[in-house]
C-alpha positions in Angstrom: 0.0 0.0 0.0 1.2 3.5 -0.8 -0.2 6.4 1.1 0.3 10.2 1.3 2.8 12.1 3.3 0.8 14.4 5.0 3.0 16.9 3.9 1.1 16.7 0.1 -2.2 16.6 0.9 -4.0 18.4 4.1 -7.9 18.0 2.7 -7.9 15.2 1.5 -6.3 11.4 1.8 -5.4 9.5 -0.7 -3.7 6.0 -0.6 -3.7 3.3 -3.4 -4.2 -0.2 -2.1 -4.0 -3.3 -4.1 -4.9 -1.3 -7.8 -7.3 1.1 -6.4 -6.7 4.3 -5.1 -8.9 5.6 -2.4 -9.6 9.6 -2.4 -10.8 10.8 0.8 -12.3 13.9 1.7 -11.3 15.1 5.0 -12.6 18.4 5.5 -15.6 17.3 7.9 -18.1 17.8 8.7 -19.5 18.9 5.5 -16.4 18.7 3.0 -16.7 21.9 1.0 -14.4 21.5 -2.1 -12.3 24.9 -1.8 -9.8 25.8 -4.4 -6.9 24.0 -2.2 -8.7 21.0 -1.9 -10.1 20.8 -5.2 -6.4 21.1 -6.8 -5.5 18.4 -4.3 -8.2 15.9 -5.6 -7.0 16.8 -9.0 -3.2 15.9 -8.2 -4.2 12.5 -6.6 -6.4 11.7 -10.0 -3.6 12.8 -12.0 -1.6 10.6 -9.6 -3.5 7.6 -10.5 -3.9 8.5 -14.1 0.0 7.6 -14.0 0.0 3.8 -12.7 -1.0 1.5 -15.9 -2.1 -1.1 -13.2 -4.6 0.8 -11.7 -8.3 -0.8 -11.7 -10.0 1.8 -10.4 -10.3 4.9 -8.2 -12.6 5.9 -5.3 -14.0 8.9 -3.7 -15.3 9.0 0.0 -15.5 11.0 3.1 -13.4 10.8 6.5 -15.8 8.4 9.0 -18.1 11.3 11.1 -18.7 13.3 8.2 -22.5 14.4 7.8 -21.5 15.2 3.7 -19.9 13.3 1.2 -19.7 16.6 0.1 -22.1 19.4 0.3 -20.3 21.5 -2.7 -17.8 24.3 -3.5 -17.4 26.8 -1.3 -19.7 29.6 -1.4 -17.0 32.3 -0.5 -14.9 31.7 -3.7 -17.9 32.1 -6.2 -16.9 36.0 -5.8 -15.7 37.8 -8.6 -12.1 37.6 -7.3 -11.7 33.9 -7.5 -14.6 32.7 -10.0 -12.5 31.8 -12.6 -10.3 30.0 -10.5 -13.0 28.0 -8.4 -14.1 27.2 -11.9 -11.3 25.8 -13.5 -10.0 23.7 -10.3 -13.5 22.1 -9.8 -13.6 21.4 -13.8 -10.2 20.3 -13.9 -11.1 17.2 -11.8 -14.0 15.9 -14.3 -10.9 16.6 -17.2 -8.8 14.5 -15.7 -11.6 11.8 -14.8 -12.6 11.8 -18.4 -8.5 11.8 -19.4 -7.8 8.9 -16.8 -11.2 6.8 -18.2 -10.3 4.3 -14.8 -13.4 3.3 -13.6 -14.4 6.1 -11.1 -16.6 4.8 -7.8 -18.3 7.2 -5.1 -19.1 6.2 -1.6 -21.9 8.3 0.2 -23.5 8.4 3.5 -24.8 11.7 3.7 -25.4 14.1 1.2 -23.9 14.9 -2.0 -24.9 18.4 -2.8 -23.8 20.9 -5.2 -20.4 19.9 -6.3 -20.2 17.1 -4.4 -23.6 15.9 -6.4 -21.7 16.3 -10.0 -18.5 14.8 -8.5 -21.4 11.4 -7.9 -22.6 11.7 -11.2 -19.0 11.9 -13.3 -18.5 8.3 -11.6 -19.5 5.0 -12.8 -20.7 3.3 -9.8 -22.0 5.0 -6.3 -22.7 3.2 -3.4 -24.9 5.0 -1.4 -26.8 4.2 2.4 -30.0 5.4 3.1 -28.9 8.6 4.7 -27.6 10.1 1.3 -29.1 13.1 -0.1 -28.8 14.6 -3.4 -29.5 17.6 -5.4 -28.0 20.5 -7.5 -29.1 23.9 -5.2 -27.3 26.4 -7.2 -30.4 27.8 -8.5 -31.3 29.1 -5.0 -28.0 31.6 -5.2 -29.0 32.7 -8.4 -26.1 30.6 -10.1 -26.3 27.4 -12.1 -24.2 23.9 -11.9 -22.4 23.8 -15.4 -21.2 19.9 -14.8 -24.9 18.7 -14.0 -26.3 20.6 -16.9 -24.0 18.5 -19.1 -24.2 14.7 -16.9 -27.5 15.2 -15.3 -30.0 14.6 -18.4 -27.8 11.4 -19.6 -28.2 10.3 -16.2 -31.4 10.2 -15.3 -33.5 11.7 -18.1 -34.2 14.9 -19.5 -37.3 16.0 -17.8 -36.0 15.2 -14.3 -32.8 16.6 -14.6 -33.9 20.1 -15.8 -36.8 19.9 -13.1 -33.7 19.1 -10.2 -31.7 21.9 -12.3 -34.6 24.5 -12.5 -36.0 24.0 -9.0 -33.1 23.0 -6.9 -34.8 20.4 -5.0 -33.4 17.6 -3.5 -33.8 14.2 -3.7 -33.5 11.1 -1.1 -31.6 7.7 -1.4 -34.1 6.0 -3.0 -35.7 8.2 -5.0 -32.0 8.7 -6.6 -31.8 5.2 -6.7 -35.2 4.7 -8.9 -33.8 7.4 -11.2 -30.5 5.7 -11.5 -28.4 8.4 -10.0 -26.8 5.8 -7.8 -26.1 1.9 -8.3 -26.7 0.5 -5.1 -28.4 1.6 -2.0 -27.3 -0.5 1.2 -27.2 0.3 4.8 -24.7 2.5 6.1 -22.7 -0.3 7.8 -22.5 -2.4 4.7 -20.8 0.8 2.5 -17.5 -1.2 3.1 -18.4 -4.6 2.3 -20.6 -3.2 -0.8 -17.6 -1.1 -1.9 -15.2 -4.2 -1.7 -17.7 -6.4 -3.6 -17.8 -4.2 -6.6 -13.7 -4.2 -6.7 -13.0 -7.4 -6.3 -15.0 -8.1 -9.6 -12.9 -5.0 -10.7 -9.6 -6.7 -9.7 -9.8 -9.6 -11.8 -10.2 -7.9 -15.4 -7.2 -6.2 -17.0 -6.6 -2.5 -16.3 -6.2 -1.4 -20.0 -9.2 -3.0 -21.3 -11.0 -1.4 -18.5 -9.9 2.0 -19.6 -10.8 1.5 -23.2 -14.2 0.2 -22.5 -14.9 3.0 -20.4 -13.7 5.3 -23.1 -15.7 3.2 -25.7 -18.8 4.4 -23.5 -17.5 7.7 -23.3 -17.1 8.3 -27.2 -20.8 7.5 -27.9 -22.4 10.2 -25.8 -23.9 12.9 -27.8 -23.5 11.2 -31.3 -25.5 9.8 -33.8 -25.6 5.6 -33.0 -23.7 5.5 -36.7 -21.3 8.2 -35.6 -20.7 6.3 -32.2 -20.3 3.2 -33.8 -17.4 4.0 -36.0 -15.3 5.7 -33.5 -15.4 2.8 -31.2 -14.9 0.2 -33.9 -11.9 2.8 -34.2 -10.7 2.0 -30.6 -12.0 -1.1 -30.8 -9.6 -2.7 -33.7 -6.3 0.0 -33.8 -6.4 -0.1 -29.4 -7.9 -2.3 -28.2 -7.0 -5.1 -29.8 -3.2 -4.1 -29.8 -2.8 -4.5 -26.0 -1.4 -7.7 -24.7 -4.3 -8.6 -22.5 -7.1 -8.0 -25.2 -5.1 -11.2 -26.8 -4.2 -13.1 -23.5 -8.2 -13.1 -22.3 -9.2 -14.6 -25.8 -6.2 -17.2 -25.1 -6.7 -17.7 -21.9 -10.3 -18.0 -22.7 -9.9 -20.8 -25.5 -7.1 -22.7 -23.0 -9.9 -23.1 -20.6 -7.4 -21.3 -17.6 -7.5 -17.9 -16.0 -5.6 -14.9 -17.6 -2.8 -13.4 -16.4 -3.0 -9.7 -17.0 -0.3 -7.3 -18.0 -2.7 -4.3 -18.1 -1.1 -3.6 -21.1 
């Protein structure tokens, strides 16, 4: 297991265990992403975006916390620091979409704001009955760029803009009818959940991980003949030039259990 120093990172933690690294948020009780923090999250992504091996990455909050995140901080939405709360907060999602690991989120609490579009950038979110979610912007007379872009291909146009327009939040279950989050289980099962989903992680090869997540990522927003030919694209000149693309069909055919290179 690696960890941080301390010295690197003072709002969050961050460790990578086993091919997964673990981001925590540890600005309790509520986690506000400030600029500091937000550039910290950024440099552990970045961080992971740099080990081949990696399966995937997780974002959490410090045990105690009542938020997995309740957003950005309000005081740096002045005109003195817009631009810079701006492009620290949208550098994370960059460098998600750049990394294309699988991205997990575990809440027990609620995931407001910012911490709401951090949930819905990620491909699988655990979440425990006392999670709460919703995009409250509207309410300071502002508007959440990242959940006007992810919200709709989440969970449908008509509730998203209605969540958008009206800032409303929503409960555990209701965002687990909508599809917002994968699994709802009680709070002291989060762990056991979380380690479920990575173990099935942990047995498939890194860099066919990353390109399928890409492959998904590509076919947003375009035409299903557009989508199609940029992922048979990736498909035949990526995909199938990694090592492991050819040892799973092998391994498949020897009737014996691949040995991944993630490469």
């Amino acid at each position: 297991m690696t960890t941080d120093d301390g010295d690197t990172f003072h709002s969050i933690r961050f460790t990578i265990e086993d091919r997964v690294g673990r981001i925590t948020f540890a600005r309790p009780p509520l986690n506000i992403f400030n600029i500091a923090m937000m550039r910290e999250v950024d440099a552990a992504l970045t961080e992971c975006m740099g080990r081949r091996e990696m399966v995937a990455v997780v974002f959490e909050a410090v045990p105690g916390s009542r938020a997995f995140s309740a957003g950005v901080a309000i005081e740096e939405h002045v005109e003195e620091t817009i631009y810079q709360m701006l492009e620290a907060f949208h550098a994370i999602f960059r460098t998600l979409a750049q990394m294309a690991k699988p991205a997990l989120a575990v809440v027990d609490g609620a995931a407001l704001g910012g911490g709401c579009e951090l949930i819905a950038a990620c491909d699988i979110v655990i979440s425990s009955p006392r999670g709460r979610f919703g995009q409250p912007e509207i309410k300071l007379g502002v508007f959440p760029p990242v959940a006007a872009v992810l919200l709709p291909r989440l969970i449908g146009e008509r509730r998203a803009r209605e969540m958008v327009l009206t800032g409303e939040l929503i409960d555990a279950r209701e965002a687990a009818r909508l599809g917002l989050i994968s699994h709802l289980v009680p709070s002291e099962q989060l762990e056991s959940k979380l380690q479920e989903v990575l173990a099935r992680l942990r047995e498939l090869s890194a860099s066919s991980l990353e390109a399928t997540r890409r492959a998904m990522d590509e076919a947003q927003g375009r035409s299903f003949e557009e989508a199609l030919s940029r992922i048979e694209n990736l498909y035949l000149n990526e995909l199938m030039k990694t090592e492991d693309a050819h040892e799973g069909i092998k391994a498949f055919m020897e009737k014996r259990k691949p040995a991944w290179r993630s490469r």
